[in-house]
Structure formats: structure tokens, C-alpha cells
Residue, then its C-alpha position, 0 to 999 in steps of 0.5 A: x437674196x439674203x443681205x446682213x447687217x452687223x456692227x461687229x465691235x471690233x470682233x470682240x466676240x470672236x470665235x461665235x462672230x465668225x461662226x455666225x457669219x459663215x452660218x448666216x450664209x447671207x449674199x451681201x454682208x454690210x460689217x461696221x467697226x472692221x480692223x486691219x493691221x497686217x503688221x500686228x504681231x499679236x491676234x489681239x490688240x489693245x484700243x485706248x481713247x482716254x479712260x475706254x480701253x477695248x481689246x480687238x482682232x488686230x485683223x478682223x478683215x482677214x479673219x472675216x474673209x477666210x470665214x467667208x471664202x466664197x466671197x468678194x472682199x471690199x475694205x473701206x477704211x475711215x482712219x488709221x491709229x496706233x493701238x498696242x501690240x503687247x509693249x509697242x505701238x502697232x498701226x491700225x486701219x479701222x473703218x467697214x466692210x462689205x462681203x458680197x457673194x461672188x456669184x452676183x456680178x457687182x454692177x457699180x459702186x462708190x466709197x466716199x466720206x459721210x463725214x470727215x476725211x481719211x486720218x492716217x496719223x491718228x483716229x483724232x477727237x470726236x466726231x471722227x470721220x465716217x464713210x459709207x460703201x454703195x453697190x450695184x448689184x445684179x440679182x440673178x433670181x430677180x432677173x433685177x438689180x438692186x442697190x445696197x449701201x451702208x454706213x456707220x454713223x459718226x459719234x458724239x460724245x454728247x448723245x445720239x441726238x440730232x446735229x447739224x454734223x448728221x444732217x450733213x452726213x445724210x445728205x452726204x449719203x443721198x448724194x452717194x446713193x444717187x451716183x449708183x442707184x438707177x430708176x426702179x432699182x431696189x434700194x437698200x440701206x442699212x448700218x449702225x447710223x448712231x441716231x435715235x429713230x425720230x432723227x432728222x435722218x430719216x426724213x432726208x432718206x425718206x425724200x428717196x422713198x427710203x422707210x426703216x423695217x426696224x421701228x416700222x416693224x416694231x422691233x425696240x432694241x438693236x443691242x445685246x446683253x453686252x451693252x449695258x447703257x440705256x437707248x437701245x436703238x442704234x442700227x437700221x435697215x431702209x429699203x423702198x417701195x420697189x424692194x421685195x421683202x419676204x423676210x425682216x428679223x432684229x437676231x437676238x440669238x446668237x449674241x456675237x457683238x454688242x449689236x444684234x445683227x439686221x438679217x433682210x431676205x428679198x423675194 
């Protein structure tokens, strides 16, 4: 079983992102910064929040699903806002996704908030909500089920550092994953968790037998050339002691987001 994680920047880097995500072939794909807006009149909308203004897939959702036809589609959207379609103001769902293959039965899952509750006026101030998916699903090559989360993590204007907020939002998490998980599943959890690696974070997931292969595998940057800042972390990927690895990789090649993509083979 192949799991992929991916903050997808909104689809930015459109074209070589579906290209890549259908060339992946992964069975479980884990998607951050996912768009819906079945009313947009253009393929391309405008996001504005003060002096960041970003262009966007105004239905990266749909775009992602017809790339991955074979594939259950489940969308978890945290807020909905209005970006600009051409001249008028054109509402917009945003939140993550998850692609899971339709071959491997889905045994259980919750969505639920990590962080906030739904907005459906208005994306609102920082930090802004944030969910989190969690599935049971039945590897049939295993004979085993295994458990998958993931989550983006909220955002502070003043750093990536550790806040009673994010505490909060991995405790928030551990409670998620206990509603799913069962006694000697394997256990996944992944996402661009918007913390640094020393964070509290990892300590609270640490008590469920959680590690990170990032830092453990000494990878030091989840980024691309698109993102230009300093503090090159940002995206994880956990598994426990009953989660066979057979292959960890940080892809540097191709670049289709401002984060690399967490590509996981389980044996």
C-alpha cells in the first residue's frame, strides 16, 4: 500500500500536479489546501487576504478526481469565502481531501475540527479553523487494517512555534484517532502539521507510539524552490511501531506545490 501526502498550494502548479498525482499511483492520497466552487465561472480564481494575493483552481476537487477515476473521493472542507471571479465575488469551499483507492474497503472514519469550527460566511482572522480526516482501512495484501489520518495544521501569522492553540489541536487529533484506530492496527498520520520539529506536538503523538520518518530519517526540508522563506519544515509523516515500512521518500522531483510531496510504501 502506497500512502501520499501532499499540500497541493491550492493547485497552483496545475497542470504537472495532476500529471504527478495520476503518475504517483499511490492507494491512499492525503491532499492539503484543496478547492471547491461549483459556481465559478472561470478555472482560475483570485484569493486575497490583505497584502497576499494568490491565484487558485476554483475546482481543484473536481480536477483531482477525474485525474484519479479510480478512486474514492472524500471532501472535508474547514470554511467557505468569497475569492474573485474576474469582477464579481464568487464563494469558495477550502479545506483537504482524501483519494482512497476503491479497491481497499473503508472500514471507518471521522472528520472533525482540530481547530475552530466551519465558517460559512468567511475564511475569518488568523488562526482560522482546521480539520482533520481519519480512516480505517482494510489492506488486503496485509490481510491487516491499517489506520490513516491527516490534517493541515492552523496557521499563525507570528511563527510556527509552539502555542497553547496547537497544543490543543494535537490533543484534538489524539482523541480523533482513538475513535478509529483499534488495538494493533497500523497507524498513519501525515499532513502539513505548520509546526517545527521540536514541537510539543510530537510529544502528545508520541504517547500513542507515533515517530515522525521525516526528521527520523534525516530528511531537512518539505519545500521547493516555490517557497522562498527561511524554515524549511513543515510536513510529516508518523507511523507506529506495528506499521511495516518498506519505503519512506521527501520528492524533490517533480516540483508541483511549494511543498514536496511524503510518498510512504507499506510492506
Amino acid at each position: 500500500m502506497k500512502i501520499l501526502s501532499l499540500n497541493v498550494w491550492g493547485g497552483l502548479v496545475h497542470g504537472p500536479l495532476l500529471a504527478y498525482l495520476a503518475a504517483a499511483d499511490a492507494d491512499v492520497c492525503c491532499l492539503q489546501e484543496v478547492s471547491r466552487a461549483p459556481a465559478a465561472r472561470s478555472d482560475w480564481l483570485t484569493y486575497r487576504d490583505g497584502d497576499h494575493v494568490l491565484q487558485q483552481r476554483a475546482n481543484l476537487y473536481r480536477e483531482i478526481k477525474a485525474a484519479l477515476p479510480a478512486h474514492e473521493a472524500f471532501f472535508c472542507p474547514t470554511a467557505r469565502g468569497a475569492l474573485l471571479d474576474g469582477d464579481r465575488p464568487c464563494p469558495q469551499e477550502f479545506g483537504i481531501a482524501t483519494f482512497v483507492r476503491e479497491t481497499i474497503p473503508v472500514l471507518g472514519q471521522v472528520q472533525d475540527f482540530v481547530h475552530g469550527a466551519f465558517s460559512a460566511d468567511g475564511f475569518g482572522p488568523h488562526p482560522r479553523a482546521r480539520n482533520a480526516h481519519v480512516l480505517r482501512l482494510h489492506d488486503y495484501g496485509r490481510g491487516a487494517a491499517v489506520t490513516v489520518a491527516h490534517l493541515h495544521g492552523l496557521r499563525d501569522p507570528a511563527g510556527k512555534g509552539d502555542t497553547p492553540a496547537r497544543t490543543a489541536q494535537a490533543e484534538r487529533l489524539v482523541d480523533l484517532l482513538d475513535r478509529v484506530r483499534r488495538p494493533g492496527d497500523a497507524l498513519v498520520v501525515c499532513g502539513d502539521f505548520n509546526v517545527l520539529p521540536d514541537s510539543i506536538s510530537f510529544d502528545i503523538l508520541g504517547r500513542i507510539g507515533l515517530t515522525d520518518l521525516v526528521t527520523g530519517r534525516g530528511f531537512t526540508d518539505t519545500r521547493t524552490s516555490h517557497y522562498g522563506k527561511s524554515g524549511r519544515y513543515a510536513d510529516y509523516l508518523l507511523v507506529n511501531a506495528e506499521t511495516p515500512v518498506a519505503g519512506f521518500e521527501v520528492v524533490a522531483e517533480p516540483e508541483v506545490s511549494d511543498h514536496r510531496p511524503l510518498l510512504l510504501t507499506i510492506a
